[in-house]
Backbone as a ProteinNet text record, in pm:
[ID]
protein_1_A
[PRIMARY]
XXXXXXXXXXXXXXXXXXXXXXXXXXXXXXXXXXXXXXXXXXXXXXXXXXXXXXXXXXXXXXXXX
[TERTIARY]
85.5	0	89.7	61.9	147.6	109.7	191.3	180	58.8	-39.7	-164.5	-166.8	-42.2	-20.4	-77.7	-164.4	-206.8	-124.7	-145.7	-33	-108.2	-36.1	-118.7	-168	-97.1	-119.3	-214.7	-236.1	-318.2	-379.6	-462.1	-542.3	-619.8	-648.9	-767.2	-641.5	-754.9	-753.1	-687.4	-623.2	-544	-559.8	-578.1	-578.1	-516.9	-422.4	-387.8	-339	-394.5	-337.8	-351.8	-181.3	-138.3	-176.8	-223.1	-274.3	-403	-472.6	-561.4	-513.6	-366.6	-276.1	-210.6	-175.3	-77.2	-200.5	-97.6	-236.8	-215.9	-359.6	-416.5	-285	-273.2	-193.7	-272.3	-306.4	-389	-299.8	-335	-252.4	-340.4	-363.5	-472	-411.3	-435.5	-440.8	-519.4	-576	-670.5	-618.8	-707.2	-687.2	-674.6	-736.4	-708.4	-580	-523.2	-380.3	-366.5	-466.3	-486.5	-458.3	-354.1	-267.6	-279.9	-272.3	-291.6	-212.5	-177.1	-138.6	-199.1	-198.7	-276.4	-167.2	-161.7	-90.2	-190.7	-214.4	-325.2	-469.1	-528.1	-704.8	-778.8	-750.9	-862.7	-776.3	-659.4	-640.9	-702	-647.8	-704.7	-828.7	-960.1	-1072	-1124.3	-1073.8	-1058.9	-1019.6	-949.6	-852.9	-988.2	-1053.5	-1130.9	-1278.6	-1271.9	-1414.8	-1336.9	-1241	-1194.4	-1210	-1156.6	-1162.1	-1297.9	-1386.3	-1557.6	-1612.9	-1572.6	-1643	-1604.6	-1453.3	-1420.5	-1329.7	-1297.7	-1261.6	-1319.4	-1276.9	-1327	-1447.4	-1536.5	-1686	-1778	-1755.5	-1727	-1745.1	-1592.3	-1572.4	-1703.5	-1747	-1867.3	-1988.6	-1974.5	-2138.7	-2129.1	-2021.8	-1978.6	-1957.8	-1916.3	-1828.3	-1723.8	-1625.9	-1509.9	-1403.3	-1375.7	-1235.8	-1117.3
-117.4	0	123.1	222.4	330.2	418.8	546.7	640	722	674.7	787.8	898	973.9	1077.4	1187.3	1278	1400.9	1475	1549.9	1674.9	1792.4	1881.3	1983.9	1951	1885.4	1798.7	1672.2	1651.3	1573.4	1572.3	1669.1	1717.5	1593.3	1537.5	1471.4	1456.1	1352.2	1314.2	1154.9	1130.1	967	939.3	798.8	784.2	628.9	639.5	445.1	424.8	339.8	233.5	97.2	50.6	-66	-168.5	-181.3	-251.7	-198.2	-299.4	-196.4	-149.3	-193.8	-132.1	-43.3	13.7	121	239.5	336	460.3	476.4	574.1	616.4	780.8	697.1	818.6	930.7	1065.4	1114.2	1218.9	1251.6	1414.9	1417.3	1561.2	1606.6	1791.2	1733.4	1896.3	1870.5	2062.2	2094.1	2222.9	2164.6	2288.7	2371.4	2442.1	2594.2	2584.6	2527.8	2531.4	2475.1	2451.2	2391.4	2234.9	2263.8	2135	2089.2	1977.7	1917.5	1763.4	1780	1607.5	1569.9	1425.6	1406.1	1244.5	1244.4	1107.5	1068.9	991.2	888.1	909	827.9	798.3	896.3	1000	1067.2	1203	1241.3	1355.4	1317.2	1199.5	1182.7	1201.1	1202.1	1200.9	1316.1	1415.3	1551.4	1611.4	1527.9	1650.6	1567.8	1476.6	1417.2	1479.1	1535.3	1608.6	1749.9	1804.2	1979.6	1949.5	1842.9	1845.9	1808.4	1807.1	1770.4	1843.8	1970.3	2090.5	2200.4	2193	2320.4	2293.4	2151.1	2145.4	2004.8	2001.3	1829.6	1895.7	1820.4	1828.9	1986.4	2001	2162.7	2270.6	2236.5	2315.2	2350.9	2197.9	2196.2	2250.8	2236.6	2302	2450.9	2543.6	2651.8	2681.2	2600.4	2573.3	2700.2	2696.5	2773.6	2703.8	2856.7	2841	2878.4
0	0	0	-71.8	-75.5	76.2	32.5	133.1	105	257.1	250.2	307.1	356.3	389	319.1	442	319.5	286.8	152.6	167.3	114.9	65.4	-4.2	-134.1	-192.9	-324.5	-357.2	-225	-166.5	-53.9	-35.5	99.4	139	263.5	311.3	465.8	535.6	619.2	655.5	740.4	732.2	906.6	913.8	1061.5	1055.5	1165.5	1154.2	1292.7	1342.8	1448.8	1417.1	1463.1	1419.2	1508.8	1595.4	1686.7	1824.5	1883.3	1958.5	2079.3	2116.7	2205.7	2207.1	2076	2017.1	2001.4	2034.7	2018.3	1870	1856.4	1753.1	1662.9	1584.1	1473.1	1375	1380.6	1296.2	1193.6	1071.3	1010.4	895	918.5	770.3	718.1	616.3	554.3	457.3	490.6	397.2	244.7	193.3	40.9	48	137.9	245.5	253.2	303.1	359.4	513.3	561	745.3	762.1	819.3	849.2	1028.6	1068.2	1195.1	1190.6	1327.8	1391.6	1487.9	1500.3	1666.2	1679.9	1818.3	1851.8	1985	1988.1	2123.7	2047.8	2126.4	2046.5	2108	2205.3	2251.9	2135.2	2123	2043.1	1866.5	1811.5	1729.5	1682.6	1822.3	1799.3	1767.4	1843.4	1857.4	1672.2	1612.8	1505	1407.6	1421	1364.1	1342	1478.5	1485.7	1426.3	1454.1	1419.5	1246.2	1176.7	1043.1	993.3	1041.8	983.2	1027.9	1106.5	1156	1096.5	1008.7	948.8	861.7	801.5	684	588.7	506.3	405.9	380	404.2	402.6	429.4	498.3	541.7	416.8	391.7	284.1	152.6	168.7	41.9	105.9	235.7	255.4	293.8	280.7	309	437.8	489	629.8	651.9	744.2	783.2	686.1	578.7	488.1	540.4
[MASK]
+++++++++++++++++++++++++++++++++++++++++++++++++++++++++++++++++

C-alpha cells in the first residue's frame, strides 16, 4: 500500500493504528492550507471532529475556509 499521507497535493484526512494497544496516529491537511497532527485515540478524535467541523466536508457546505 502506498503512502496515505495528506499533503497539499493531496489534501484529506489519514488515521492508523497498528494494533488496539498502540495509540491512535492522525494528520490532515486541507486545500485551504490547514494542516494538523494528533498522537493517542482521545487527540485523534478531537482533530477528527476539528476536520468535519471546518474542513473536508465543510468546505462543500460553506463551512469555515
Amino acid at each position: 500500500m502506498g503512502d496515505l499521507t495528506p499533503t497539499r497535493d493531496r489534501p484529506g484526512l489519514h488515521i492508523s493504528k497498528s494494533s488496539p494497544e498502540a495509540p491512535a496516529r492522525g494528520s490532515a491537511v486541507c486545500h485551504c492550507g490547514a494542516s494538523a497532527t494528533a498522537t493517542g485515540d482521545a487527540q485523534v478524535r478531537l482533530l477528527v471532529q476539528g476536520w468535519e467541523a471546518n474542513h473536508g466536508t465543510a468546505h462543500a457546505k460553506g463551512g469555515s475556509q
